[in-house]
N, C-alpha and C positions, 0 to 999 in steps of 0.2 A: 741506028742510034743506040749506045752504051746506056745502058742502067746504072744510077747509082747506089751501090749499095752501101746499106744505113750502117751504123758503127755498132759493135756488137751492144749487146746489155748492159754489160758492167762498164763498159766507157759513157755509154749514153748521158749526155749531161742533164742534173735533175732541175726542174724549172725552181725558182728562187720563190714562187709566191707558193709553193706546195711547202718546200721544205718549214717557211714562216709558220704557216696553219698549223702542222705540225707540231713545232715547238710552243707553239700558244696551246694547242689541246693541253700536252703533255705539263705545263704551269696552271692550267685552271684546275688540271686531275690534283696535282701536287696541292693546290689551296685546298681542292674540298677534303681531300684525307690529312689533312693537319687540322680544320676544323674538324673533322667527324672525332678526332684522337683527343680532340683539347676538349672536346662537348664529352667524350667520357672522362676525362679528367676531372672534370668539374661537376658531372652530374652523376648521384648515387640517390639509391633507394626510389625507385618509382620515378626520378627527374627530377630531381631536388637540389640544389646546390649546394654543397659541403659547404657549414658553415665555419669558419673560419676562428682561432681560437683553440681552447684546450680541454680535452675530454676529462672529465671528474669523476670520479668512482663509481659514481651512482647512477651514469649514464647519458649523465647532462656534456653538453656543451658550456665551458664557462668563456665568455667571449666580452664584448666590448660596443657600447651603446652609446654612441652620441647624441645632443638634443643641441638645439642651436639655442645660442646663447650661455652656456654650462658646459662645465667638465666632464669630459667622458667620465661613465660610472659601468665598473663591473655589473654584468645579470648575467640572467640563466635561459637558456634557451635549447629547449627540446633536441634531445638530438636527432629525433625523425619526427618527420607531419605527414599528416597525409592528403593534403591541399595544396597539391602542384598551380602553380602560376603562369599566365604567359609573360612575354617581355615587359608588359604595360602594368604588373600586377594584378592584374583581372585572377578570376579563380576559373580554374578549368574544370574544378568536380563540377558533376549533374547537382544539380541543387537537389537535399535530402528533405523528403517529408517529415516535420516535426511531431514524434509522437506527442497527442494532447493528455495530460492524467483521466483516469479514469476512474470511477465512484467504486470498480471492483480491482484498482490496480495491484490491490495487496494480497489477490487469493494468490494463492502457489506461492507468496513470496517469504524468503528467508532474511531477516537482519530486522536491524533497527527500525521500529516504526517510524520515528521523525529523519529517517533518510530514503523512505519509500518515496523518491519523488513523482512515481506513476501512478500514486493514489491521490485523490482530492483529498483526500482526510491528514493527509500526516502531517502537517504543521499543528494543529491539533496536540499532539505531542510532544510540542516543543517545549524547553523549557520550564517543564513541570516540576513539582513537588508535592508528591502526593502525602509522605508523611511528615509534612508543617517540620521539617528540620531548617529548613534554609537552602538545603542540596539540592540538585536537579536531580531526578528522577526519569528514568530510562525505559521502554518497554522493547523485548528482543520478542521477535517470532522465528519460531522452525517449522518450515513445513515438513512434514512426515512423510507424505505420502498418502493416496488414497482418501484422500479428501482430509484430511485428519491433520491439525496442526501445536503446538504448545504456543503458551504466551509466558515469559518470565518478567516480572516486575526485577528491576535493578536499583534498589535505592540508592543514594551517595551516598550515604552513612557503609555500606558493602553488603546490606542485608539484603537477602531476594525472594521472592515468594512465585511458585509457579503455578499456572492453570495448563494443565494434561488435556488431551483429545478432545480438544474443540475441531470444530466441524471447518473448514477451510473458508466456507460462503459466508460465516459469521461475521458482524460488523462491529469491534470490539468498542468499549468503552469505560472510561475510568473515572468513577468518582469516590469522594474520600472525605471522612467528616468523624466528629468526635462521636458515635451514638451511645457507647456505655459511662460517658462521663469519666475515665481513669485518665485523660488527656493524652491521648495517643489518638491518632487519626484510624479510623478503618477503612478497606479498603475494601471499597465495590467494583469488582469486575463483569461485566454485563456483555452478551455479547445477541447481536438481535440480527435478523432475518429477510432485510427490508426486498429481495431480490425474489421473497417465495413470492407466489402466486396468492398465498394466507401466511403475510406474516405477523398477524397474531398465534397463528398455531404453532408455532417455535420460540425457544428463546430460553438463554444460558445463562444466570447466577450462580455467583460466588462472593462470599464476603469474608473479609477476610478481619480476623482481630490479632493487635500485639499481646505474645504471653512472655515470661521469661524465655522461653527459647525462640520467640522470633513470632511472625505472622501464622497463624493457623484460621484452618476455616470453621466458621460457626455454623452453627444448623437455625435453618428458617423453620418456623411453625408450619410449612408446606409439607405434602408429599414430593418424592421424590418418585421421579418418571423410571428412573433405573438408578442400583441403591448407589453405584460409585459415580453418577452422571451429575452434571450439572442444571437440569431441567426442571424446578417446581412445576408441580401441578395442583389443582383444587379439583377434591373429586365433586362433581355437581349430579344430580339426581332434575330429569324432567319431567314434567307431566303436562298434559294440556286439559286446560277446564274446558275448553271450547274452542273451536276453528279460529285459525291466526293469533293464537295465544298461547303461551308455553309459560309454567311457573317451574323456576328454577330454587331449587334447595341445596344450600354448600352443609354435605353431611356431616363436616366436622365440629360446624358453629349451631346448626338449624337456620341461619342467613334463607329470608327467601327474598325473593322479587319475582314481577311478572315483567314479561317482554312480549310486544306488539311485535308481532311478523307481520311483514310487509305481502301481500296476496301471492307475487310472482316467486317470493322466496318459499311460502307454503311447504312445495312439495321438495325441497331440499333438507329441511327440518323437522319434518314429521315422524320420519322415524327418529329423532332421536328421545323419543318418547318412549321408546323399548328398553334400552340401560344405561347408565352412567357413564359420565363423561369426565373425562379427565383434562379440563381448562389447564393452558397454560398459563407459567407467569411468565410473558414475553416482554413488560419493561415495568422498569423498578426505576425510581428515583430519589436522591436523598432529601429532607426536606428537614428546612431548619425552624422549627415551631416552636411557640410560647415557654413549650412546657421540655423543650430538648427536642434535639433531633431523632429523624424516627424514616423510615423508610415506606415509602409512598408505591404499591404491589398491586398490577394491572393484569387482570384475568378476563379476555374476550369471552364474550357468551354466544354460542351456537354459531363459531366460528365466524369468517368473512360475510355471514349471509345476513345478520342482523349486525347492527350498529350500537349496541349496549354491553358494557365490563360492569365486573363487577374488582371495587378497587377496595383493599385490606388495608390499612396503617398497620406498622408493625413498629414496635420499640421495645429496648432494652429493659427489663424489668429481675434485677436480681441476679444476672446472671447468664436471665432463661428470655430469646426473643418468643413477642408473644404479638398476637392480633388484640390488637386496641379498640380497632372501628373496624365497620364494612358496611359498603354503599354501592351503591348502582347506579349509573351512570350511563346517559347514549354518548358518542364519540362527538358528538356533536356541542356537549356542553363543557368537553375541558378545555 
């Protein structure tokens, strides 16, 4: 019996449902590379759709906004974002933790206080007029470096008055009142400590009066803690008559008063029976009395451990500010 032998390769006839599949591959390949070419066409920057419209000097897209009901109206529209979308407009970013302000957002920071949005305090700043012209009033910070920062008053009128190497942790504040009667407002800049561990034992004055050449700063009936610094002190003298009792003397006025130490503070305060102290004046206030305004000068005694200031009225007299009154006081009674 003959063999038949098969017809070579190249005659071989190809089956009909091979060659189909074939041409079907080779049309789904042809789809997905027209879409993958047309999906860059269309998508730049991160996966974003070129928006549509005319690019503007400034970097904008100026394009074209319909609303139903109304005439298209030209706007502006970013030329990049960067909150890609799916088909559905859903957002594809990870959702961002919102930073919350914080009571110290404004250490390290440089610019305008009433644009510190990561401080609780800058609104605070807003809007101000400190010298009663009608203008708003500005306050710029530069941080320096090294803990060390300036504060520049910006009046509208163009006039500016500057506070030099404050301390960074400082918590600034501005008040403003007429105290020498020439109708010009003065300018109290205070800046306090609330973040020490004792912040009575810190704290930064400057006051500031109008002369022909502009704001200059006046000198407080205080010692100064260092001659170019900002720091009043009261030099106080202690003595103890007797266990849990300390009588304090301010050597500039003879001022005394006695202070109750609390038993468990005792031995925290005892030595300071050996030499003089140099009380701060950690917050001043301006205060609008019968007789004119006059500034209200808070000096802790024997630091954090006891609960008693002793507080100075200070007003303008001639010229020359001077101590009016001085009283004693526990923290408890203001």
């Amino acid at each position: 019996m003959k063999e038949e032998k098969s017809a070579p390769a190249e005659e071989r006839p190809r089956p009909k449902s091979k060659s189909l599949i074939c041409w079907l591959g080779i049309l789904v390949a042809a789809c997905i590379l027209a879409e993958i070419l047309l999906m860059k066409a269309c998508v730049r920057d991160g996966g974003e759709p070129e928006p549509s419209g005319q690019k503007a000097a400034d970097g904008k897209i100026i394009g074209w906004q319909e609303t139903e009901g109304q005439e298209a109206e030209p706007s502006e529209t970013p030329a990049t974002s960067s909150d890609p979308t799916d088909a559905g407009g859903e957002s594809l970013r990870e959702p961002q933790e919102i930073q919350e302000p914080s009571v110290i957002g404004h250490w390290g920071y440089t610019g305008y206080l009433d644009e510190c949005v990561q401080w609780t305090d800058y609104e605070s700043f807003r809007g101000c007029d400190y010298d009663g012209d009608g203008r708003t009033d500005r306050i710029y910070r530069e941080y320096r470096g090294k803990e060390l920062c300036d504060y520049r008053v910006e009046f509208g009128n163009g006039e500016e008055l500057t506070v030099t190497d404050c301390y960074d942790t400082g918590f600034p504040k501005v008040q403003h009142c007429d105290l020498n009667g020439d109708g010009r407002q003065e300018i109290l800049f205070t800046l306090s400590y609330l973040t020490s561990t004792d912040p009575t034992a810190f704290g930064d004055t400057a006051l500031y009066e109008w002369t022909q050449e502009g704001y200059r700063e006046a000198e407080l009936p205080f010692e100064r803690q260092e001659a170019d610094g900002h720091t009043y002190c009261l030099r106080v003298d202690y003595t103890s008559p007797e266990k849990y009792r300390m009588l304090a003397t301010v050597k500039a006025t003879g001022f005394q008063t006695e202070v109750p130490i609390a038993e468990e503070a005792w031995p925290s305060v005892e030595s300071w029976e050996r030499e003089p102290a140099d009380e701060v004046l950690w917050r001043v206030s301006l205060i609008q009395g019968e007789n004119g305004a006059y500034l209200e000068c808070a000096f802790s005694l024997l630091g954090k451990w006891v609960e008693s200031e002793i507080i100075a009225d200070v007003a303008e007299r001639d010229g020359v500010y001077r101590i009016e009154d001085m009283r004693a006081v526990a923290d408890s009674e203001e």
